[in-house]
C-alpha positions as CSV (number, residue, x, y, z in Angstrom):
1,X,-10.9,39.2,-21.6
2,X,-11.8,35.5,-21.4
3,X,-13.7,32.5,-21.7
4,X,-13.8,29.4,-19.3
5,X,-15.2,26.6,-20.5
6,X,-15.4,22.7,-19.8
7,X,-17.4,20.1,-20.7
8,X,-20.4,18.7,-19.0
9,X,-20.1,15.1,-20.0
10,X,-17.6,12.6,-19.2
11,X,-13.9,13.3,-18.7
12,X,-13.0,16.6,-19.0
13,X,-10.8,19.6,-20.1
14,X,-10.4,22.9,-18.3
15,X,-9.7,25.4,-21.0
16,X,-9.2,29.5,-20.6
17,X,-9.7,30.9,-24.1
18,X,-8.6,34.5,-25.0
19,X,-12.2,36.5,-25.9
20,X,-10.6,38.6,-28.6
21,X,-8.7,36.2,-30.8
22,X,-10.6,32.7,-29.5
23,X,-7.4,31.3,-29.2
24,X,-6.9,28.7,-26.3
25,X,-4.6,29.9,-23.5
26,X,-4.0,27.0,-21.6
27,X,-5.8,23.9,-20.8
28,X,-6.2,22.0,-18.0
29,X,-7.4,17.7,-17.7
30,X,-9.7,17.2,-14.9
31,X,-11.0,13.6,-14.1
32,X,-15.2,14.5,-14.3
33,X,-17.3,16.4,-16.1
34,X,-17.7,20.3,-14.9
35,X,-20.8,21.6,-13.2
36,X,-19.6,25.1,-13.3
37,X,-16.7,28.0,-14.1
38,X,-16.7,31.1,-13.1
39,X,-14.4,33.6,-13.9
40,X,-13.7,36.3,-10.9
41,X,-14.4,39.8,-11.9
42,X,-10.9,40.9,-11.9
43,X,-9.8,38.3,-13.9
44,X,-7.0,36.9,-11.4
45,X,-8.8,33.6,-10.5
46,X,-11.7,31.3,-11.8
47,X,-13.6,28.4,-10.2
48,X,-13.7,25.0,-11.1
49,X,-16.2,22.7,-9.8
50,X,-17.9,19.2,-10.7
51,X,-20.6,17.9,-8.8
52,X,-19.5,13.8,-10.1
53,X,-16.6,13.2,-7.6
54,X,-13.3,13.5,-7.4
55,X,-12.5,10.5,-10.1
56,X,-8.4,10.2,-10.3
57,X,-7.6,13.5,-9.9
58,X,-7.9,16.0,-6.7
59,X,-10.0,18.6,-8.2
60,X,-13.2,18.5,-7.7
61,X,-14.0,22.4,-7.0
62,X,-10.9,24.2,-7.3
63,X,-9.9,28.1,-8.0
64,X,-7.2,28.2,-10.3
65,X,-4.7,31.1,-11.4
66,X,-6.0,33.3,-14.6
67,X,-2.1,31.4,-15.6
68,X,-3.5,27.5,-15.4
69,X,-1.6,26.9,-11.8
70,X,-4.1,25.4,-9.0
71,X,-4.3,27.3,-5.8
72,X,-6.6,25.0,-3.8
73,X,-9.3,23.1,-3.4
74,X,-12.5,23.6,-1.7
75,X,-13.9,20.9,-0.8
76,X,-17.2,19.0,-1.8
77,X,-18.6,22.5,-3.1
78,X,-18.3,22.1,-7.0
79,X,-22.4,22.6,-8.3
80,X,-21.8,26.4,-8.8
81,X,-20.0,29.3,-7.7
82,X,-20.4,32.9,-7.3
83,X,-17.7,35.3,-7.0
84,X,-18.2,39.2,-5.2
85,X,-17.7,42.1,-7.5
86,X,-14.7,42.6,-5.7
87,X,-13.3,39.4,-6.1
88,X,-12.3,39.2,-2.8
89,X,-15.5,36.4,-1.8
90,X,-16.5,33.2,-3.3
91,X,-19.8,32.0,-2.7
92,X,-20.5,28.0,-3.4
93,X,-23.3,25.4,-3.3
94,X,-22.8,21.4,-2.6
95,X,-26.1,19.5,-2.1
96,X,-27.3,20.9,0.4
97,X,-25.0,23.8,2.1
98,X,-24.2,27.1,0.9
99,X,-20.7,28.2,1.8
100,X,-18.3,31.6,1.6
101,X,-14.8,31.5,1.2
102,X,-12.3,34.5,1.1
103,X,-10.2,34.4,-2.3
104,X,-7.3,32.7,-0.3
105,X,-9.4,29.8,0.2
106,X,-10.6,29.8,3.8
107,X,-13.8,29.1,4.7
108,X,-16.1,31.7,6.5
109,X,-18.9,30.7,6.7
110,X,-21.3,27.2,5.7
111,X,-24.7,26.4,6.4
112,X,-27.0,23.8,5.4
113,X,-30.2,25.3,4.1
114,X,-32.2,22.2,2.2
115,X,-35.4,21.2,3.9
116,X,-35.0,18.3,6.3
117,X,-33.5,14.9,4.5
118,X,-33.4,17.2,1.4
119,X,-30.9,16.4,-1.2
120,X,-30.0,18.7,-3.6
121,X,-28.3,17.4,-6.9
122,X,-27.9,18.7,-10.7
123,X,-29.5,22.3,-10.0
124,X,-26.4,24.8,-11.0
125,X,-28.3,28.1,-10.2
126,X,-26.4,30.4,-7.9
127,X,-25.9,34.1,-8.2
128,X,-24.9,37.3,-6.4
129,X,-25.8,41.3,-6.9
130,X,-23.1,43.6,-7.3
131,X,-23.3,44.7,-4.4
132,X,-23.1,41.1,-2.4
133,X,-26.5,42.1,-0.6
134,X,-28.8,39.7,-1.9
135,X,-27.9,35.7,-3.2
136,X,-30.1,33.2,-5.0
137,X,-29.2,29.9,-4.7
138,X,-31.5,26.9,-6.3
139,X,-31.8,23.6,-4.8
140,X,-34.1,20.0,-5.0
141,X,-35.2,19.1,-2.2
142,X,-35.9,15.3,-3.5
143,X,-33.4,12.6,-3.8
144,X,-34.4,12.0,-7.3
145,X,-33.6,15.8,-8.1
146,X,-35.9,16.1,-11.0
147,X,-39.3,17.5,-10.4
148,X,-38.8,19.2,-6.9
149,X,-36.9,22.0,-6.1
150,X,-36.6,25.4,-4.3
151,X,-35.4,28.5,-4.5
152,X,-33.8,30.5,-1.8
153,X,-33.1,34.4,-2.2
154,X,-31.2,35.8,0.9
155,X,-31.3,39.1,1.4
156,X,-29.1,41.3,3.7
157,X,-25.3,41.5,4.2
158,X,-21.9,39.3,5.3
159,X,-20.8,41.1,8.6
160,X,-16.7,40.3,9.0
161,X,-15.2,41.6,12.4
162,X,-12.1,40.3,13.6
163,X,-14.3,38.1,15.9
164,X,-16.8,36.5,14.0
165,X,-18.6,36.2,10.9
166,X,-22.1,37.3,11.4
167,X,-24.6,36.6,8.0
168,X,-27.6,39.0,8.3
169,X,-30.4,38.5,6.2
């Protein structure tokens, strides 16, 4: 039932459109340009995230209400996102780490999984099956960011026990 959208250059504006009329629902002013959105599947939440820095303002990946209201911030995590068919996961990429969060905020899990000194920057690609069994996630593994990169597919599942958090794969 809607569209996120933000701009890539500059300053930026957060906006949540209605799909069947176009009409804007409410908007949002973020200090740097967005890296990604993402929308969760059941339409109660979307991510926010920049890849710039945080600027003047505290968001710099951030899930918001489907009403405009932040919840909270995750953290340095704001090159892409990827949200469970559930909605009840969010999957993220900084630099060089790919993280899981529930949908409350807390993180699960984070591991760093660039190649030694690897630095990933500007590479937005991150994506989950349905079925939250296998994950690509794209990342340089040059400082410069422009002609070298990889890409990781993990395959296998996120084990939660009331324990530990166990990724298999």
């Amino acid at each position: 039932n809607y569209i996120a959208a933000t701009s890539k250059s500059g300053r930026a504006m957060l906006h949540l459109i209605d799909k069947q009329t176009g009409k804007t629902i409410w908007v949002y002013p973020v200090e740097q340009r967005g890296s990604d959105v993402a929308i969760a599947p059941d339409e109660s939440f979307l991510f926010y995230g920049t890849d710039v820095g945080r600027g003047s303002t505290p968001s710099i990946s951030t899930i918001f209400s489907i009403t405009g209201q932040p919840l909270f911030d995750m953290g340095n995590t704001g090159q892409a996102a990827a949200i469970s068919a559930d909605s009840q996961y969010i999957f993220s990429k900084d630099g060089q780490s790919l993280s899981l969060y529930n949908r409350y905020g807390e993180l699960l899990w984070s591991e760093i999984i660039t190649a030694e000194e690897g630095i990933a920057s500007m590479n937005h690609l991150l994506w989950i099956s349905p079925d939250a069994k296998q994950i690509i996630v794209g990342l340089n593994n040059r400082p410069d960011g422009r002609y070298y990169g990889q890409i990781y597919f993990f395959e296998g599942e996120v084990v939660l026990n009331d324990q530990s958090l166990r990724v298999v794969g």
